[in-house]
C-alpha positions in Angstrom: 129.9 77.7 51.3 127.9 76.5 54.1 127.8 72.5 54.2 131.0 72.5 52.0 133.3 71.4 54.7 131.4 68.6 55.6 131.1 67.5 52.4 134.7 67.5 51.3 135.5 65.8 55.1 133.2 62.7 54.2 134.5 62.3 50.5 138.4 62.3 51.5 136.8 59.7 54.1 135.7 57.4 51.6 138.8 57.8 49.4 140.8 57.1 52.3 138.4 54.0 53.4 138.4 52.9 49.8 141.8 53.2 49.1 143.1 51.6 52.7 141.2 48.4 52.0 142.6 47.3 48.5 146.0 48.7 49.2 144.7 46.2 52.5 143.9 43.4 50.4 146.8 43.6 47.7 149.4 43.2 50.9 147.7 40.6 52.3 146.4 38.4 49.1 148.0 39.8 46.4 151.5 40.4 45.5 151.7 44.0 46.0 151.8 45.8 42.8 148.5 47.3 42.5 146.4 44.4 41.4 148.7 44.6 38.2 147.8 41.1 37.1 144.2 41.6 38.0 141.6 42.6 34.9 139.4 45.3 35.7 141.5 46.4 38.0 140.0 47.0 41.3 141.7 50.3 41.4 138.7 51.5 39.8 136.2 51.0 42.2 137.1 54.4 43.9 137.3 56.0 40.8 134.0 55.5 39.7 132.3 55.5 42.9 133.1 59.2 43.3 132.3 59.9 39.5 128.6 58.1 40.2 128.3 59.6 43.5 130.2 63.2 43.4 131.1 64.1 39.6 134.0 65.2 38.2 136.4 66.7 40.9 136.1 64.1 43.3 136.4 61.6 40.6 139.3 62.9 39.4 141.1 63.3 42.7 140.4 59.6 42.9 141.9 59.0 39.5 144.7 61.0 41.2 145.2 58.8 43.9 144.8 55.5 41.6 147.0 56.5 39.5 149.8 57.2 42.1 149.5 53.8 43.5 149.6 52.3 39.7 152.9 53.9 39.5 154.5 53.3 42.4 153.8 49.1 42.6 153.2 48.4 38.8 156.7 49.7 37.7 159.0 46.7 38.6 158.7 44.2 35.4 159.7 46.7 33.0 162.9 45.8 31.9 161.5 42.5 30.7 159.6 44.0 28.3 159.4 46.3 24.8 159.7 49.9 26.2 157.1 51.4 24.0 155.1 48.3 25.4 155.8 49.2 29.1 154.9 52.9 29.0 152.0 51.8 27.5 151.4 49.7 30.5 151.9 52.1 32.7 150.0 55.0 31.1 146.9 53.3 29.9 145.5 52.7 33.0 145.6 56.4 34.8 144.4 57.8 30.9 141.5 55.8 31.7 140.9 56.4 34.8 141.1 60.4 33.8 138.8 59.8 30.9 136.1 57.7 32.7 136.6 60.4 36.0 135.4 63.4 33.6 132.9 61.2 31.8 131.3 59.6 34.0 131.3 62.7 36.4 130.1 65.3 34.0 127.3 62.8 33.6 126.7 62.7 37.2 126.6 66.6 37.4 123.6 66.9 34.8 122.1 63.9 36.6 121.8 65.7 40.0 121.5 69.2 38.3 118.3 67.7 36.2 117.3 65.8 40.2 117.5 69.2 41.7 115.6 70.9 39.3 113.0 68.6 39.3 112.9 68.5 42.8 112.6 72.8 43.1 109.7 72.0 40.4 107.7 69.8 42.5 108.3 72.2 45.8 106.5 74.8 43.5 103.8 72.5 42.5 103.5 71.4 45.6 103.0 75.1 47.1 100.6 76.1 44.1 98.8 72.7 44.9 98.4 74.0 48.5 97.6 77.6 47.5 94.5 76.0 45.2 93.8 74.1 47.9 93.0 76.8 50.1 91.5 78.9 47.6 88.9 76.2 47.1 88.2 75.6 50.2 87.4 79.3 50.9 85.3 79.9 47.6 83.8 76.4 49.1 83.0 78.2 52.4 82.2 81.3 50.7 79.6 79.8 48.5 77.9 77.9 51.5 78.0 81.1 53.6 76.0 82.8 50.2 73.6 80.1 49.8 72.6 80.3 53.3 72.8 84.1 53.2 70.5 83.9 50.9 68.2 80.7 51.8 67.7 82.8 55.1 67.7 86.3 53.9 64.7 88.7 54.6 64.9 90.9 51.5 64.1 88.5 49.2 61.0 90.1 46.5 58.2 88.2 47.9 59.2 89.8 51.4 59.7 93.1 49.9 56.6 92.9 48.4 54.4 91.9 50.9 56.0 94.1 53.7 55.3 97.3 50.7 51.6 96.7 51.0 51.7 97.1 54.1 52.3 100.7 53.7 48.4 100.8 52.5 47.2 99.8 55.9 44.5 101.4 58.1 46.2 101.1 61.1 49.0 103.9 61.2 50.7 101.1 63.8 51.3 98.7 61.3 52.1 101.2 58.5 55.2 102.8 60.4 56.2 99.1 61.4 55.9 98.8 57.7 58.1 101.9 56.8 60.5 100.6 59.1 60.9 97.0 58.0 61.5 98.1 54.3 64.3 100.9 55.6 65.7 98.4 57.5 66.0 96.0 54.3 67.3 98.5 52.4 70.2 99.6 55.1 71.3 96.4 56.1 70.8 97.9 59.9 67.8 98.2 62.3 69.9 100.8 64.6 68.3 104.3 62.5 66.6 106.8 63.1 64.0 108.9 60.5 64.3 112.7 62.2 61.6 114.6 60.5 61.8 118.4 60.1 59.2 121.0 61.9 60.5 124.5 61.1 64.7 124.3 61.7 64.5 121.4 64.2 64.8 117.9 64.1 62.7 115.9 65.7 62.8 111.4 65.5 59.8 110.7 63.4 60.6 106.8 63.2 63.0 104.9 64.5 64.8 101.0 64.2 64.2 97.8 66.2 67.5 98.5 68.0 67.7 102.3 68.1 65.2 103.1 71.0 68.1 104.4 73.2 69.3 107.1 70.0 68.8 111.1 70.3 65.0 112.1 69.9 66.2 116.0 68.2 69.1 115.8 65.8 72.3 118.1 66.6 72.0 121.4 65.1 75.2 121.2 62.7 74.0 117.7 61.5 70.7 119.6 60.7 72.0 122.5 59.0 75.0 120.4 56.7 71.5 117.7 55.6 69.5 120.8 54.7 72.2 122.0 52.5 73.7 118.5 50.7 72.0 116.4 48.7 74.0 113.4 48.8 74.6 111.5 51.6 76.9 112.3 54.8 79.0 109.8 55.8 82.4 109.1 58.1 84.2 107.9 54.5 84.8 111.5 54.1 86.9 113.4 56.7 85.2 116.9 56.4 81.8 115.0 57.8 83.1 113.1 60.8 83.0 115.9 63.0 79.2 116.5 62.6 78.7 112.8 62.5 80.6 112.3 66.0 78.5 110.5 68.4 75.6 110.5 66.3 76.0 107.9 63.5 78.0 106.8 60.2 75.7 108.1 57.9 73.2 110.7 57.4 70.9 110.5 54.4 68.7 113.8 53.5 65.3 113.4 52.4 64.8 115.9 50.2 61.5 115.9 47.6 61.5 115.4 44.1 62.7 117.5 41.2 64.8 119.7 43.6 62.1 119.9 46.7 63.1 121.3 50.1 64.8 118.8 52.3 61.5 117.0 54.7 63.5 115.1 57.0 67.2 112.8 57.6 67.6 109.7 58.2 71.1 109.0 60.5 71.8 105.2 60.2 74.0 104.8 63.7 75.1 101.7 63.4 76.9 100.2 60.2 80.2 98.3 59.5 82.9 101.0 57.9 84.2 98.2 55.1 80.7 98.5 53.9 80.8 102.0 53.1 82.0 101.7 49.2 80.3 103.5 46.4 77.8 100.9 45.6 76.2 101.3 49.2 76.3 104.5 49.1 74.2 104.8 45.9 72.0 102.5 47.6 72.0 105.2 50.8 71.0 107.8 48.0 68.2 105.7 46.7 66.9 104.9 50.3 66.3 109.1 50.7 64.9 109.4 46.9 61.7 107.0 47.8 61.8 107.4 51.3 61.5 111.2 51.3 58.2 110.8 49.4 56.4 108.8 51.4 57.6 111.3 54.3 55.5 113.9 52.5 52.9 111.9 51.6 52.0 110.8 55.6 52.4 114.6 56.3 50.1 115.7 53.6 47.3 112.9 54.7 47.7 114.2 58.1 46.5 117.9 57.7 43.9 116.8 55.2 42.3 114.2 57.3 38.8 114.6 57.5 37.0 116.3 60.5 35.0 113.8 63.2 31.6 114.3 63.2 29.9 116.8 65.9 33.3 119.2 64.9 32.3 120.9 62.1 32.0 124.3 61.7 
């Protein structure tokens, strides 16, 4: 196990420290039999520094080591005493130091088991703390970004409103800038173009702020697939990229009401491709359902408009 070398390097390092400076001290100040006249005995120190510090094995091992030097200095003296009184001597100390070792080390195991897994806890709350973090910070920014969106957005219902009666206007010059403000609200774009049909071509009728520099005639295959689909054409589906090529990323037929023949298409040229989900493109369909209309309408007003005078028949 990686680290486990290390470890086991420094802990027979401090048993060797340990165990060098009392066997140290009992040559030099005491008599040399293991501080046998000595209660506690410092032999323990070792013994349960390793059981608070490592747990059970090293404790042990220490207990080991204890117990060896016990025996080998605290034997002399026994012929003095009871036999039964003298193993007793000489066992009691190493059964303790065993018993305290697995105690006190099994102890110290469920300490730092219970440390660690406190301590993976708080890494996790500490990452989920950081994850909400971020996650607020971006609804934050989101929400600011809306509320501006919206402080400053042009297609609010007074807007709409007032550009719609525009549409009433004597001057054709302001109704067309009209019609065009209210598609442009609608598609989110100013680069389109409104191609109105005259017999099987295609001519641009109106056009976007930013869409001077379009095609004037639509392409013949765009013009043939908008006369024949009523939904709208868009790069979302692969069979319509190739008509849509060059030309935009979404065609929209204007067809009239209850089934009418298709009036004109408008080809929005400019439009981000993340946009194009089902909800905009039921707003695409709507666009053509009132837009077509008002198509027909101007075209109707224009052959019935009244004859100057000094032109009559």
């Amino acid at each position: 196990m990686t680290g486990g070398v290390p470890r086991i390097a420094r802990i027979a390092a401090e048993m060797a420290v340990g165990f060098g400076a009392l066997i140290l001290i009992d040559r030099l100040v005491g008599t040399g039999d293991a501080f046998a006249d000595i209660q506690p005995n410092p032999l323990w120190l070792p013994v349960l520094v390793m059981a608070l510090a490592y747990g059970t094995l090293p404790a042990l091992a220490a207990a080991g080591i204890a117990s060896g030097l016990w025996l080998l200095h605290a034997v002399p003296g026994g012929g003095e005493r009871d036999y039964l009184d003298h193993l007793l001597h000489l066992s009691l100390p190493p059964l303790l130091w065993f018993v305290a070792a697995v105690t006190v080390g099994e102890v110290t195991i469920l300490r730092v088991g219970r440390y660690r897994l406190l301590d993976r806890r708080a890494g996790i709350a500490q990452r989920n703390v950081a994850r909400l973090t971020e996650a607020f910070h971006q609804l934050a920014h989101t929400n600011r970004a809306l509320q501006v969106e919206v402080a400053t957005d042009a297609r609010t219902l007074g807007h709409v409103v007032a550009t719609a009666t525009r549409l009433t206007a004597i001057d054709p010059t302001e109704r067309r800038a009209a019609l065009a403000a209210l598609i442009a609200m609608a598609a989110r774009s100013e680069d389109f173009t409104c191609y109105r049909f005259a017999g099987s071509e295609a001519r641009a009728w109106l056009r976007g702020a930013t869409a001077t520099a379009r095609p004037d005639i639509l392409p013949d295959a765009l013009a043939m697939l908008s006369r024949r689909r009523s939904e709208p054409i868009h790069v979302g589906r692969r069979g319509d990229r190739v008509v849509l090529d060059g030309i935009g990323v979404i065609a929209i037929p204007l067809a009239e009401r209850d089934g009418g023949s298709v009036v004109g298409c408008l080809v929005i040229h400019g439009l981000p491709f993340a946009s194009l989900n089902a909800n905009a493109l039921a707003e695409m369909a709507e666009i053509g359902g009132w837009l077509a209309p008002l198509i027909a309408v101007r075209e109707h007003a224009a052959a019935t408009m009244v004859t100057p005078p000094g032109r009559a028949a």
